[in-house]
N, C-alpha and C positions, 0 to 999 in steps of 0.2 A: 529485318532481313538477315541470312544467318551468313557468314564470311563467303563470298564468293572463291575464296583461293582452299577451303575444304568443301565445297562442296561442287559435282561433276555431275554433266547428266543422266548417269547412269549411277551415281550412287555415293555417299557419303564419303568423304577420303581420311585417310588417316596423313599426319604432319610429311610423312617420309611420300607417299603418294601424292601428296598435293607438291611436292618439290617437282618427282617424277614430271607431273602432270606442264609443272612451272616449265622445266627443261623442255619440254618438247612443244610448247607454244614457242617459248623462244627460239627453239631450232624452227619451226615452222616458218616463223617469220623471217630469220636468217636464210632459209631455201628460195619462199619465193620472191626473198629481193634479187637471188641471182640468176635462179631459174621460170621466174613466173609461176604460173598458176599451174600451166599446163606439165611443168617439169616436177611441182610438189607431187610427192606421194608419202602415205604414210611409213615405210618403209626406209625412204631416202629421210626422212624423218629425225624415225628412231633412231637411223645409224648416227646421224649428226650428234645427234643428246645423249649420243650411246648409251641408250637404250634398245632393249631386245626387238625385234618388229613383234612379236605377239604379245608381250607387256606394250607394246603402244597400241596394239589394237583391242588390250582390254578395256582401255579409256576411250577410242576413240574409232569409231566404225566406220570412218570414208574420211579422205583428207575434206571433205565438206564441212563434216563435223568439226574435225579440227580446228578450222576455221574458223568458223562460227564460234566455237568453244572459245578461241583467244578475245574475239572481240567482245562475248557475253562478259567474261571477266576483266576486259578494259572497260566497260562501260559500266558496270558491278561498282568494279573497285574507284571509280571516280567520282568524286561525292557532289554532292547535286550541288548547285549553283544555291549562293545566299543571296537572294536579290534583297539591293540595296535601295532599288528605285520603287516606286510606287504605279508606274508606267504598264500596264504590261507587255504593251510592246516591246519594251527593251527586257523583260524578265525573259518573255519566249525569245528575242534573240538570243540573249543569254544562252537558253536553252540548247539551241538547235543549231548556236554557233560551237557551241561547247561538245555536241557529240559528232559535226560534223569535224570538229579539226581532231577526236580522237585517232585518227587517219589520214590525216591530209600529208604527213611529210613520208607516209611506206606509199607511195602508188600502186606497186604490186599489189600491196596487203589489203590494200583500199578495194582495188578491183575483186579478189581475191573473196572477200568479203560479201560483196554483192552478188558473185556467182553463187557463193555458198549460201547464203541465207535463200534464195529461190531455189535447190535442190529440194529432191524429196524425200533424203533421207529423215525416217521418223525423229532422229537424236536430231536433226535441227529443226524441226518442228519445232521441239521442246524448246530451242532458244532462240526462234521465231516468236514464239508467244512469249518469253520471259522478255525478248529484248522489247517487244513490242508494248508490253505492259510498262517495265521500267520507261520506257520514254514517253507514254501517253499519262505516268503517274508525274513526270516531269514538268512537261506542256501542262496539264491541269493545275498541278500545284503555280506556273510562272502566269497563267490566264488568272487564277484567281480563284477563290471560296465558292463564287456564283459565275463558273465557268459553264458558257454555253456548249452543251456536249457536238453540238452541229462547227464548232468552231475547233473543239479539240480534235473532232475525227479531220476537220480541215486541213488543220497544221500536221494530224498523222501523216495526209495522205501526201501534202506539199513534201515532208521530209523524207518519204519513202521515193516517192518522185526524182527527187533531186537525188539520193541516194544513187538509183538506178542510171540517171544520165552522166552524173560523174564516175560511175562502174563502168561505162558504155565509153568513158573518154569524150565528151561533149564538151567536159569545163573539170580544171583543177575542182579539189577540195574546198582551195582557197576562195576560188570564184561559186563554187556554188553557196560557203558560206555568205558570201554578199549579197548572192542573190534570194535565198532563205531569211533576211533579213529585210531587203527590199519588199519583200511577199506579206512580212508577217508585217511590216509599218503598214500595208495596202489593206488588209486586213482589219488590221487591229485598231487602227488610226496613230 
């Protein structure tokens, strides 16, 4: 896979672009822990990372995007779990506790997240399908070599599940890790 911090979904970056790009995840982030979701905009953004709003909108076409774009590159950049057990119950805990707490301490960002990824803008398509690949390439690698594909769409459907009720404010992060875990022992024996 080629470095997530050069590469954008709309195009290749150069070192000084992939900074750019760094700054304004992180202002995104820093926006909607004080303003929520509904107070981000791209704009209020760019002023934060002081950068220009039409250089933030070359990278990024709706605070949706955005969005999405920070968490494709936190779950990018976080390197897949080395299971140590031979279990795989515990290897997909592993799994699905490990991308569930990439969010569990931003709430905002958490929620934030889960609006974004059900938008229609086409650029989170693009990492709709990428995030959704990476984490089904995950799940099959912590299931095993002769992973039952009925099991892996399972555990897709459980994480996406749980994703969306803890976006909804049903259960922390924390608790829906537990309960993703509880699901996959049910499961998996």
């Amino acid at each position: 896979m080629s470095d997530p911090a050069l590469e954008s979904t709309r195009r290749r970056l150069t070192a000084k672009q992939a900074d750019t790009v760094d700054r304004l995840g992180r202002a995104a982030v820093d926006v909607l822990s004080r303003e929520g979701f509904a107070g981000l905009t791209v704009r209020r953004v760019a002023a934060e990372a002081g950068v220009g709003a039409a250089t933030a909108y070359t990278y990024f076409s709706s605070k949706e995007h955005l969005v999405a774009e920070v968490f494709w590159r936190r779950l990018a950049g976080s390197p897949c779990a080395e299971h140590q057990s031979g279990d795989p119950a515990v290897r997909v805990i592993e799994v699905l506790g490990h991308i569930s707490l990439l969010v569990a301490d931003e709430p905002e960002f958490a929620g934030a997240v889960t609006t974004a990824l059900l938008g229609k803008d086409p650029d989170v398509e693009v990492l709709r399908l990428r995030i959704g690949r990476d984490i089904r390439e995950r799940l099959s690698a912590a299931v095993g070599p002769d992973a039952d594909p009925a099991v892996v769409d399972t555990l897709e459907m459980l994480y996406s599940g749980a994703l969306v009720r803890a976006g909804m404010g049903y259960a922390t992060y924390e608790e829906i890790a537990q309960k993703l875990e509880k699901a996959a022992r049910l499961m998996l024996g």
